[in-house]
PDB file of N, CA, C and O in Angstrom, chain B, residues numbered from 101:
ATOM      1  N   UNK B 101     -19.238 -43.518 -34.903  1.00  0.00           N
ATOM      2  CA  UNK B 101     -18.117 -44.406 -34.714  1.00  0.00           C
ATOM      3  C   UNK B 101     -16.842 -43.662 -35.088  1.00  0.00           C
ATOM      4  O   UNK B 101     -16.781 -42.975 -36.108  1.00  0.00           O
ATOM      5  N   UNK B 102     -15.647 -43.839 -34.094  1.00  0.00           N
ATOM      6  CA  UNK B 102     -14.516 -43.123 -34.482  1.00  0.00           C
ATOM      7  C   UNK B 102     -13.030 -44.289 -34.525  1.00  0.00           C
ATOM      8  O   UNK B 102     -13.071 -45.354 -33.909  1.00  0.00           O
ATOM      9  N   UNK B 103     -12.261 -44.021 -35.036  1.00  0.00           N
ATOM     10  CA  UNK B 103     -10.950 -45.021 -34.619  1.00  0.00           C
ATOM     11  C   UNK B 103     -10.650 -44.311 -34.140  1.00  0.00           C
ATOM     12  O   UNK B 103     -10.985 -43.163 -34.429  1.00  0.00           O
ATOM     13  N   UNK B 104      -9.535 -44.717 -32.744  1.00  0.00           N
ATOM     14  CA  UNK B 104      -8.548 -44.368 -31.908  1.00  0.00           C
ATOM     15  C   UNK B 104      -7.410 -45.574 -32.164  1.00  0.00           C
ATOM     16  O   UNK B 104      -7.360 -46.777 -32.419  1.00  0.00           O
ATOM     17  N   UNK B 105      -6.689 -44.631 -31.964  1.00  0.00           N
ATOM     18  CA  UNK B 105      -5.119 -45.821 -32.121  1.00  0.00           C
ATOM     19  C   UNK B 105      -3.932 -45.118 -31.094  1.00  0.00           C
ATOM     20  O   UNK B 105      -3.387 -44.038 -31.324  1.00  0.00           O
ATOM     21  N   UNK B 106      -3.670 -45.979 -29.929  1.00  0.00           N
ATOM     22  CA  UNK B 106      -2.481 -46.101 -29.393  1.00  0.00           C
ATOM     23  C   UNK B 106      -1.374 -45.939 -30.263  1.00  0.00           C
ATOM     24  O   UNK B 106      -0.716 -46.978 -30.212  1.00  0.00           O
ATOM     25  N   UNK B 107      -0.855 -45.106 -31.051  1.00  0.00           N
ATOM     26  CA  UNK B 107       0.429 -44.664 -32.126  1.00  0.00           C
ATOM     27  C   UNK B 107       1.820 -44.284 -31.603  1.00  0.00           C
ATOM     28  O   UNK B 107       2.743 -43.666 -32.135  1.00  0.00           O
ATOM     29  N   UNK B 108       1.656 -44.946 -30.181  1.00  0.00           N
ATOM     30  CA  UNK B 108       3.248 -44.819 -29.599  1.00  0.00           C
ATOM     31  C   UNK B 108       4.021 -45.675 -30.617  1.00  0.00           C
ATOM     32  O   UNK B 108       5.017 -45.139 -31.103  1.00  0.00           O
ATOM     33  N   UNK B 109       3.810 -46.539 -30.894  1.00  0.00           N
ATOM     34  CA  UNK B 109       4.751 -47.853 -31.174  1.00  0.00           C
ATOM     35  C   UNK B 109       3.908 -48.970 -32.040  1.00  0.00           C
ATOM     36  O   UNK B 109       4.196 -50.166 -32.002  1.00  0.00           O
ATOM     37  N   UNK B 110       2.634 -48.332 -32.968  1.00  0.00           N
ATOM     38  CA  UNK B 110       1.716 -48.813 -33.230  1.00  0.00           C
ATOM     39  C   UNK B 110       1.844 -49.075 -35.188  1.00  0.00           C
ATOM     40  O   UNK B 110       1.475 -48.249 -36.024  1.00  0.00           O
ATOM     41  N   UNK B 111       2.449 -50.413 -35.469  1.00  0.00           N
ATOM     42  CA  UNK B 111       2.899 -50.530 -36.911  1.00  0.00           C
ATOM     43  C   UNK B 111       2.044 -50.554 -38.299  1.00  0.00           C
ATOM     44  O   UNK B 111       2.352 -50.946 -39.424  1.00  0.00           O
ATOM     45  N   UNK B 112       0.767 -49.941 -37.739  1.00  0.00           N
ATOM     46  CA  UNK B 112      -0.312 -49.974 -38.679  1.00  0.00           C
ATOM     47  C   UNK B 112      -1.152 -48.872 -39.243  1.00  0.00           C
ATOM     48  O   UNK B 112      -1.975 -49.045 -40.143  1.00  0.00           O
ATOM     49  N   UNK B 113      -0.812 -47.343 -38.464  1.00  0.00           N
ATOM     50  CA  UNK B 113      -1.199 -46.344 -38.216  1.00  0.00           C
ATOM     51  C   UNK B 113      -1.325 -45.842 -40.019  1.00  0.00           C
ATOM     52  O   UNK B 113      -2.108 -44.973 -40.402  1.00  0.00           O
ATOM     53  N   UNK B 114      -0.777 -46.283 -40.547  1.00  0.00           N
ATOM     54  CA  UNK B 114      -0.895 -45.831 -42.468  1.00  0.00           C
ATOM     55  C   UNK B 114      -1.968 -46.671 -43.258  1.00  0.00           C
ATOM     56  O   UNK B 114      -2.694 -46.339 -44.195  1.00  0.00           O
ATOM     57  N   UNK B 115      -1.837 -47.889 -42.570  1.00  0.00           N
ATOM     58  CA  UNK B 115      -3.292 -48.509 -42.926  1.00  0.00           C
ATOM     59  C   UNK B 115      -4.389 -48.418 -42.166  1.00  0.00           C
ATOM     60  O   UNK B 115      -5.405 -48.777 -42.760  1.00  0.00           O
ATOM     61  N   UNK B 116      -4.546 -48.056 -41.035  1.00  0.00           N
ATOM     62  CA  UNK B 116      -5.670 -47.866 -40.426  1.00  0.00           C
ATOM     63  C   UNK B 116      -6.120 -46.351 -40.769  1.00  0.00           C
ATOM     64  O   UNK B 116      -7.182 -45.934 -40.308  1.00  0.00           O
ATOM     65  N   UNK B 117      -5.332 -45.560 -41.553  1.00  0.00           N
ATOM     66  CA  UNK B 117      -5.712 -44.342 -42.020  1.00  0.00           C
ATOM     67  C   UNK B 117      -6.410 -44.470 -43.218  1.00  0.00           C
ATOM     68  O   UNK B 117      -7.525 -43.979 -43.392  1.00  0.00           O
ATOM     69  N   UNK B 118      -5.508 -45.412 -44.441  1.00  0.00           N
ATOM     70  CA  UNK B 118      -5.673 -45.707 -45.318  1.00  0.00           C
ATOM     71  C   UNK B 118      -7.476 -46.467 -45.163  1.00  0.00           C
ATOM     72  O   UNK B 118      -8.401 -45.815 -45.649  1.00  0.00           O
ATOM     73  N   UNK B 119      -7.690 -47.436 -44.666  1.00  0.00           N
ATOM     74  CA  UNK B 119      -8.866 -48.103 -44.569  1.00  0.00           C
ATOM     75  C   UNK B 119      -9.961 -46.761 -43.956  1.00  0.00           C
ATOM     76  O   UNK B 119     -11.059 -46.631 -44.498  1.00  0.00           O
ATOM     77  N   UNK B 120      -9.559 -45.837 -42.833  1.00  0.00           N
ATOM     78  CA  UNK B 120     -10.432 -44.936 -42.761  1.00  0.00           C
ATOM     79  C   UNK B 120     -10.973 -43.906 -43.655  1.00  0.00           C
ATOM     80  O   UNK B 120     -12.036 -43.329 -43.427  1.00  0.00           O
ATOM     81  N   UNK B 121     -10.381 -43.729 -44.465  1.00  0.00           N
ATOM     82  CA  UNK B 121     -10.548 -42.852 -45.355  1.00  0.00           C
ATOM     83  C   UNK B 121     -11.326 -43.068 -46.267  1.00  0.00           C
ATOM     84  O   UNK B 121     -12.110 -42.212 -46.677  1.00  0.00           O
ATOM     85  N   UNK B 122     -11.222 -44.478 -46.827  1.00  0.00           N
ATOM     86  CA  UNK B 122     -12.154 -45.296 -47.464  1.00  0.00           C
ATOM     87  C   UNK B 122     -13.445 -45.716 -46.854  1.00  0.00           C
ATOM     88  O   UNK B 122     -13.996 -46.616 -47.487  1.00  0.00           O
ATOM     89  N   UNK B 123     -14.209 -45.212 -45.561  1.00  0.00           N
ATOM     90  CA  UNK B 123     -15.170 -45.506 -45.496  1.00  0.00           C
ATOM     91  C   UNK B 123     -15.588 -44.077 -44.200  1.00  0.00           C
ATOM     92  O   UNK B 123     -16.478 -44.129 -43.352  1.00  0.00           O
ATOM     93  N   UNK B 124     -14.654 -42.964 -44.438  1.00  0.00           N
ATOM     94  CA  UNK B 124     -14.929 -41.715 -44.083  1.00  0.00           C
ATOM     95  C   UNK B 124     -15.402 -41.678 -43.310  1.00  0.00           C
ATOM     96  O   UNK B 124     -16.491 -41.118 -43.176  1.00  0.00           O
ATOM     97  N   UNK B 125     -14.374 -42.649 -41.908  1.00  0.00           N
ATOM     98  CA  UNK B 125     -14.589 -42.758 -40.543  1.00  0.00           C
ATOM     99  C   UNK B 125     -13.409 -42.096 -40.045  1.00  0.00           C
ATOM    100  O   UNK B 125     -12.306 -42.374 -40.515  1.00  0.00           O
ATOM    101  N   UNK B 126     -13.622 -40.847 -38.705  1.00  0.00           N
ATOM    102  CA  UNK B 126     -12.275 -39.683 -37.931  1.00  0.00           C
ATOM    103  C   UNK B 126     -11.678 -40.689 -37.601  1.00  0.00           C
ATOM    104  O   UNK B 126     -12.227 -41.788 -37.526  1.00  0.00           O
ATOM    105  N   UNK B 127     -10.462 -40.477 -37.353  1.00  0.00           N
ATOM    106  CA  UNK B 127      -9.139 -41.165 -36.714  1.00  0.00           C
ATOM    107  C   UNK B 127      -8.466 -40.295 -35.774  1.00  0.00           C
ATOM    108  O   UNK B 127      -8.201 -39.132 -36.082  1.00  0.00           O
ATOM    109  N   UNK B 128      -8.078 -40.944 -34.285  1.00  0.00           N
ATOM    110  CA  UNK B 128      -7.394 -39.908 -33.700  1.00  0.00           C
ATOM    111  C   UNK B 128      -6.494 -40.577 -33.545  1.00  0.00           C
ATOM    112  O   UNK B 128      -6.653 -41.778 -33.765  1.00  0.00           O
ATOM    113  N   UNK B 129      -5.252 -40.119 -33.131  1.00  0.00           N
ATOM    114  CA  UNK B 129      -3.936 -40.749 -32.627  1.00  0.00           C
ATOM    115  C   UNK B 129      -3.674 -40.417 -31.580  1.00  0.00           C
ATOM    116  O   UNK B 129      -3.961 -39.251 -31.306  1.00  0.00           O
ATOM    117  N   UNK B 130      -3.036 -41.238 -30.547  1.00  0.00           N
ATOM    118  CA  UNK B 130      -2.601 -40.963 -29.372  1.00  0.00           C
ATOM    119  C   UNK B 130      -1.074 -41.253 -29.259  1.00  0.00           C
ATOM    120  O   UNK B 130      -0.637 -42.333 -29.659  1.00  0.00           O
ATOM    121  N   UNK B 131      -0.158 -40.195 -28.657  1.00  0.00           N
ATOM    122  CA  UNK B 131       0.891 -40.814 -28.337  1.00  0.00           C
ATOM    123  C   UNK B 131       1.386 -39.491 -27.237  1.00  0.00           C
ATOM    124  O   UNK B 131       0.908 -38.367 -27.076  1.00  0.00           O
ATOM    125  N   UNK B 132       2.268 -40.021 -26.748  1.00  0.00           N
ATOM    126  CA  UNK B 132       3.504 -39.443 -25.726  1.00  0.00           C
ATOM    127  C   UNK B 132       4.493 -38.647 -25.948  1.00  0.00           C
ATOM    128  O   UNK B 132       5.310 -38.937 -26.821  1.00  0.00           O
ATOM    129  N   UNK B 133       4.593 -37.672 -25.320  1.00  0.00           N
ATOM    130  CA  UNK B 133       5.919 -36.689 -25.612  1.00  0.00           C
ATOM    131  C   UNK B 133       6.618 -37.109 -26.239  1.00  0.00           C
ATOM    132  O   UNK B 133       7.086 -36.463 -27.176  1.00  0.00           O
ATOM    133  N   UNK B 134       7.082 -38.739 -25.899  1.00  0.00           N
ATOM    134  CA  UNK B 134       8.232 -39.044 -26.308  1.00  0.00           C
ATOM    135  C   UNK B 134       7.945 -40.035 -27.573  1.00  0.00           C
ATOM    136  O   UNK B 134       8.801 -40.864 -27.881  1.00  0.00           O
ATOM    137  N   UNK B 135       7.279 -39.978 -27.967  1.00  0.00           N
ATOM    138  CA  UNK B 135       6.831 -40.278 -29.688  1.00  0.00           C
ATOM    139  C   UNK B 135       5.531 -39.071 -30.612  1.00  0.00           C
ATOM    140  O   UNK B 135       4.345 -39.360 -30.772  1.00  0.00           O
ATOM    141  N   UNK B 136       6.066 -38.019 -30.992  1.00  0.00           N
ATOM    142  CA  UNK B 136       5.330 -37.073 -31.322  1.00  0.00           C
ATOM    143  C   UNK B 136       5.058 -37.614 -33.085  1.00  0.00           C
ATOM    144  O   UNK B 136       5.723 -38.194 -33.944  1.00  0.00           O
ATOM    145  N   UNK B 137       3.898 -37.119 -32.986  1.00  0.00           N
ATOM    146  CA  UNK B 137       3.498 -37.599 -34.746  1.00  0.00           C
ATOM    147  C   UNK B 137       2.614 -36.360 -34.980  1.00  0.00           C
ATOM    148  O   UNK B 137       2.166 -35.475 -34.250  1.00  0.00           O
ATOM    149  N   UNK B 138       2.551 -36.623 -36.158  1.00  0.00           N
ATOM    150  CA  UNK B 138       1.864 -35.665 -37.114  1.00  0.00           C
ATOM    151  C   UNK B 138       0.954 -36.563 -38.391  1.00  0.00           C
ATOM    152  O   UNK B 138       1.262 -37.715 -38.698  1.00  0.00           O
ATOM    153  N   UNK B 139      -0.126 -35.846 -39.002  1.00  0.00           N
ATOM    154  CA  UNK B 139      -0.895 -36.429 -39.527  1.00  0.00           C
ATOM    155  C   UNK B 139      -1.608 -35.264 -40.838  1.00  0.00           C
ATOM    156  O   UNK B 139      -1.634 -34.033 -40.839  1.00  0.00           O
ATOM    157  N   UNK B 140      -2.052 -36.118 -41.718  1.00  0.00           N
ATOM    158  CA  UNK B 140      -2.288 -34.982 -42.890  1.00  0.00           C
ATOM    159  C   UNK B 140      -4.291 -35.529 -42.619  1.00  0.00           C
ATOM    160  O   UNK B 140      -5.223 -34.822 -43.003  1.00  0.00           O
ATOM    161  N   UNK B 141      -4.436 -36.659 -42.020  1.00  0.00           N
ATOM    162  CA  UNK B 141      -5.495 -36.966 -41.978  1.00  0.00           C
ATOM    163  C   UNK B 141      -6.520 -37.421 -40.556  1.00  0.00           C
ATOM    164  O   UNK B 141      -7.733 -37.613 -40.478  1.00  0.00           O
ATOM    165  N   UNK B 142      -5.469 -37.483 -39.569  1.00  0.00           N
ATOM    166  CA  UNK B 142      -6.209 -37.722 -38.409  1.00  0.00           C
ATOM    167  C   UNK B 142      -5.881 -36.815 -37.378  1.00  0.00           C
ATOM    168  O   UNK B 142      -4.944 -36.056 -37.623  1.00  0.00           O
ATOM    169  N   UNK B 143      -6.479 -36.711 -36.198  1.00  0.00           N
ATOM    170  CA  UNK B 143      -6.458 -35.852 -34.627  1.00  0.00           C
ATOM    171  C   UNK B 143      -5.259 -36.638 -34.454  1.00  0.00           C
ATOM    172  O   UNK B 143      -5.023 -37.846 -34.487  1.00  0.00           O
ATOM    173  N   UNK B 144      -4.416 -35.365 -34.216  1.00  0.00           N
ATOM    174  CA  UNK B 144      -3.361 -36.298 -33.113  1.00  0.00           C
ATOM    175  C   UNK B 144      -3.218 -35.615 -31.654  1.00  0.00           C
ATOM    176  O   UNK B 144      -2.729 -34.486 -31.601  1.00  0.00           O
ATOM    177  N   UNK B 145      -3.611 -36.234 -30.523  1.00  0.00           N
ATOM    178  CA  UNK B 145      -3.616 -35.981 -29.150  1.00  0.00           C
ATOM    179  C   UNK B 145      -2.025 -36.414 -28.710  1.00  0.00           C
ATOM    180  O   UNK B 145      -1.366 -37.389 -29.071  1.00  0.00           O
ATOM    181  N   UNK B 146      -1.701 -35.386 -27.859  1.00  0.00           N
ATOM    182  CA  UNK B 146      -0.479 -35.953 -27.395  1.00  0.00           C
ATOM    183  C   UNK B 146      -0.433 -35.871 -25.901  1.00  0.00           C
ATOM    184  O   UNK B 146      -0.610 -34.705 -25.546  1.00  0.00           O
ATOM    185  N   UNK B 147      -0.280 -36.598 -25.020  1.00  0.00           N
ATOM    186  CA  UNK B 147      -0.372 -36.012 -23.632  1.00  0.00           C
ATOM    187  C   UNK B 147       0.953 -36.926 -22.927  1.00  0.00           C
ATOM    188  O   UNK B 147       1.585 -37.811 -23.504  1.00  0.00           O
ATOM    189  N   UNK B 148       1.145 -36.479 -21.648  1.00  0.00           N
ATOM    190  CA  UNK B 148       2.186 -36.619 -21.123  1.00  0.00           C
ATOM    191  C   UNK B 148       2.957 -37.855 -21.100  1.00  0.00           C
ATOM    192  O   UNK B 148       2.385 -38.945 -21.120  1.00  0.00           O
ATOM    193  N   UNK B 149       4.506 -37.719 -21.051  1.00  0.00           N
ATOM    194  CA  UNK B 149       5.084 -38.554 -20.939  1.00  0.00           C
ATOM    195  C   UNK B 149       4.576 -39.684 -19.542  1.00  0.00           C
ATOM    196  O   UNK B 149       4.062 -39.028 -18.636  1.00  0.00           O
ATOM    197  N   UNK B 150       4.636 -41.132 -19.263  1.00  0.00           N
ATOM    198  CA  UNK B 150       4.195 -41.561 -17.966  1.00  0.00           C
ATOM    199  C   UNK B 150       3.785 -43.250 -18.402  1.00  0.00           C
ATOM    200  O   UNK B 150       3.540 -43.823 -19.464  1.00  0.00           O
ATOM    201  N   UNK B 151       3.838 -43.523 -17.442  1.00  0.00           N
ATOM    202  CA  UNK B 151       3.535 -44.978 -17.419  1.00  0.00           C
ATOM    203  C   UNK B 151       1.532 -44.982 -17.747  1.00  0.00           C
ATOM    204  O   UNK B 151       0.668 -44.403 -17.088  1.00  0.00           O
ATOM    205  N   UNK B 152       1.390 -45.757 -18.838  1.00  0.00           N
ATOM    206  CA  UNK B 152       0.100 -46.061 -18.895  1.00  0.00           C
ATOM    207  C   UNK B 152      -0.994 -44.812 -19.327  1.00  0.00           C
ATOM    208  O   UNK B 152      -2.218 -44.788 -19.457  1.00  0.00           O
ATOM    209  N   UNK B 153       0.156 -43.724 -19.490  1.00  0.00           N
ATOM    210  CA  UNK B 153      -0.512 -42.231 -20.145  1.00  0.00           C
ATOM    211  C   UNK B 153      -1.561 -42.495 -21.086  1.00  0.00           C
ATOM    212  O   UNK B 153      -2.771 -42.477 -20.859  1.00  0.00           O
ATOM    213  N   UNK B 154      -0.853 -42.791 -22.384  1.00  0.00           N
ATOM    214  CA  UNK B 154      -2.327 -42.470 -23.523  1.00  0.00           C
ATOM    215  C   UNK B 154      -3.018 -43.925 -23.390  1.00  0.00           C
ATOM    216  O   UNK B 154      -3.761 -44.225 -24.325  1.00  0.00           O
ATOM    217  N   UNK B 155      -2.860 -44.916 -22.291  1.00  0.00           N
ATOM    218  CA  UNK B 155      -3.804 -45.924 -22.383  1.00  0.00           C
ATOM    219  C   UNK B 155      -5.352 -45.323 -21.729  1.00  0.00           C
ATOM    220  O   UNK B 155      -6.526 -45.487 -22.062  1.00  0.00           O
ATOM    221  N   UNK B 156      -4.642 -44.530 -20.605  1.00  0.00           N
ATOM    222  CA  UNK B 156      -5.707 -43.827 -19.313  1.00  0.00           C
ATOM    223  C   UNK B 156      -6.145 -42.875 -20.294  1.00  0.00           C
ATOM    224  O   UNK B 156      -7.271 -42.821 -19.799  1.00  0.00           O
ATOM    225  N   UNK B 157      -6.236 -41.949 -21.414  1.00  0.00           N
ATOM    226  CA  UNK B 157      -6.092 -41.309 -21.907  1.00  0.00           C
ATOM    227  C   UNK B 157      -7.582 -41.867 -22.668  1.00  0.00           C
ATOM    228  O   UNK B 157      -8.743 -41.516 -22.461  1.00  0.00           O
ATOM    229  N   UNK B 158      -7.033 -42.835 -23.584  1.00  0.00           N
ATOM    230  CA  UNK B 158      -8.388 -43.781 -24.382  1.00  0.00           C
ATOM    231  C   UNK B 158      -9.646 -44.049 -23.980  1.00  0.00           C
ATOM    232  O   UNK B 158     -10.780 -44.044 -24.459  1.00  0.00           O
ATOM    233  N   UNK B 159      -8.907 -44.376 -22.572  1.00  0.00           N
ATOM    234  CA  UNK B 159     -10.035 -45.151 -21.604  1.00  0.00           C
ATOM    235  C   UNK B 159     -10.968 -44.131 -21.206  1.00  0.00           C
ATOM    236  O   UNK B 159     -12.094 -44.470 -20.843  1.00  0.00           O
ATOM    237  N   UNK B 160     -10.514 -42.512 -21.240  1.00  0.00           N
ATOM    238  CA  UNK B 160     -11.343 -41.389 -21.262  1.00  0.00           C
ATOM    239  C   UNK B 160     -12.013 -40.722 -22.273  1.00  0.00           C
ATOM    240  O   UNK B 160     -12.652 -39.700 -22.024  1.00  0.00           O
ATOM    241  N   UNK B 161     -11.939 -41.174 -23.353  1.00  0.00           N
ATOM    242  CA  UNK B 161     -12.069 -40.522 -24.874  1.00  0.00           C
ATOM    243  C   UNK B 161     -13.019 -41.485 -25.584  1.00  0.00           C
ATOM    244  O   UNK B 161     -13.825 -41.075 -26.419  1.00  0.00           O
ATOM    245  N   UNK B 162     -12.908 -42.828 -25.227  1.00  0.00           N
ATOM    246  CA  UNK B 162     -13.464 -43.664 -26.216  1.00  0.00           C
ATOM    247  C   UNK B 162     -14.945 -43.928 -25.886  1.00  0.00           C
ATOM    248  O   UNK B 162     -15.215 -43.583 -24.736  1.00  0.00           O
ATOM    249  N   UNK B 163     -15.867 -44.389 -26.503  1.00  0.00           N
ATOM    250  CA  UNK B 163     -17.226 -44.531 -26.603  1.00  0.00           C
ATOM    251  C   UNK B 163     -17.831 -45.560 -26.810  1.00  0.00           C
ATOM    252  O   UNK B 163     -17.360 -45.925 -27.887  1.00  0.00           O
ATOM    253  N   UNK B 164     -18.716 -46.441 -26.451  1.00  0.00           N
ATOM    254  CA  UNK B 164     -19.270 -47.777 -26.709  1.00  0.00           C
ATOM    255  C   UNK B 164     -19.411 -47.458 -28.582  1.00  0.00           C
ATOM    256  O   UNK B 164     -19.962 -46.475 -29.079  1.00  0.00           O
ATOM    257  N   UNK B 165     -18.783 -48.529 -29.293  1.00  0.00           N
ATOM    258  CA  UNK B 165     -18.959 -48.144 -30.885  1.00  0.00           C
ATOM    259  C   UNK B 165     -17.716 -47.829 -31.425  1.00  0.00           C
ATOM    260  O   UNK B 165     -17.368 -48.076 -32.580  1.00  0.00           O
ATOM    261  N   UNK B 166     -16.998 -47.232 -30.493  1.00  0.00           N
ATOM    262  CA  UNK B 166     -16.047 -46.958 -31.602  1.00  0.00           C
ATOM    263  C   UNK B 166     -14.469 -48.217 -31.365  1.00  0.00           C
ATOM    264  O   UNK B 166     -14.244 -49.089 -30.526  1.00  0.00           O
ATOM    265  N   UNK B 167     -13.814 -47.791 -32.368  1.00  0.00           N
ATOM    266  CA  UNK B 167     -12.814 -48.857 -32.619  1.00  0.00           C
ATOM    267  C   UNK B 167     -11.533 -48.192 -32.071  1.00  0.00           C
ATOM    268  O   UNK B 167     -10.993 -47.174 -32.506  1.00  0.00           O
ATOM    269  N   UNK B 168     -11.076 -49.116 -30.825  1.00  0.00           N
ATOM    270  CA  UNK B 168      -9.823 -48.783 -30.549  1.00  0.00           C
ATOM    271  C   UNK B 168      -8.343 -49.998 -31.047  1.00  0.00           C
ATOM    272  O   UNK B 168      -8.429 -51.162 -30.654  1.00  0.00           O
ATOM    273  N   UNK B 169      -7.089 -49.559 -31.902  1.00  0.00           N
ATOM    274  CA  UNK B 169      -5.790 -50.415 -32.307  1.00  0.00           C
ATOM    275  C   UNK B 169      -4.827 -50.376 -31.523  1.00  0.00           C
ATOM    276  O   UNK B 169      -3.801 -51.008 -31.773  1.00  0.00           O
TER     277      UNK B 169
END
């Protein structure tokens, strides 16, 4: 089981780290050129700027089981 989180614009990304960590489940982040992040604790994927980018993005990455925010 992994979290994924949509982290364009996503107001929870410190607690959904916070709660992962505590039960030492990966976290990846997704976002867009035009919201770049950085992380001391999760994957951060960044792919192109575009309409519906890191949604199409998830929809390629994610796995029956795991938790997408």
């Amino acid at each position: 089981m992994q979290i994924f989180a949509d982290a364009d614009a996503c107001p929870v990304v410190g607690i959904v780290e916070k709660v992962a960590k505590e039960h030492n489940l990966p976290v990846t982040l997704l976002c867009d050129t035009n919201h770049v992040l950085s992380s001391d604790y999760s994957e951060v994927i960044v792919v192109g700027a575009g309409a519906d980018a890191v949604d199409y993005k998830l929809i390629s990455i994610c796995h029956k089981g795991d938790i997408v925010v």
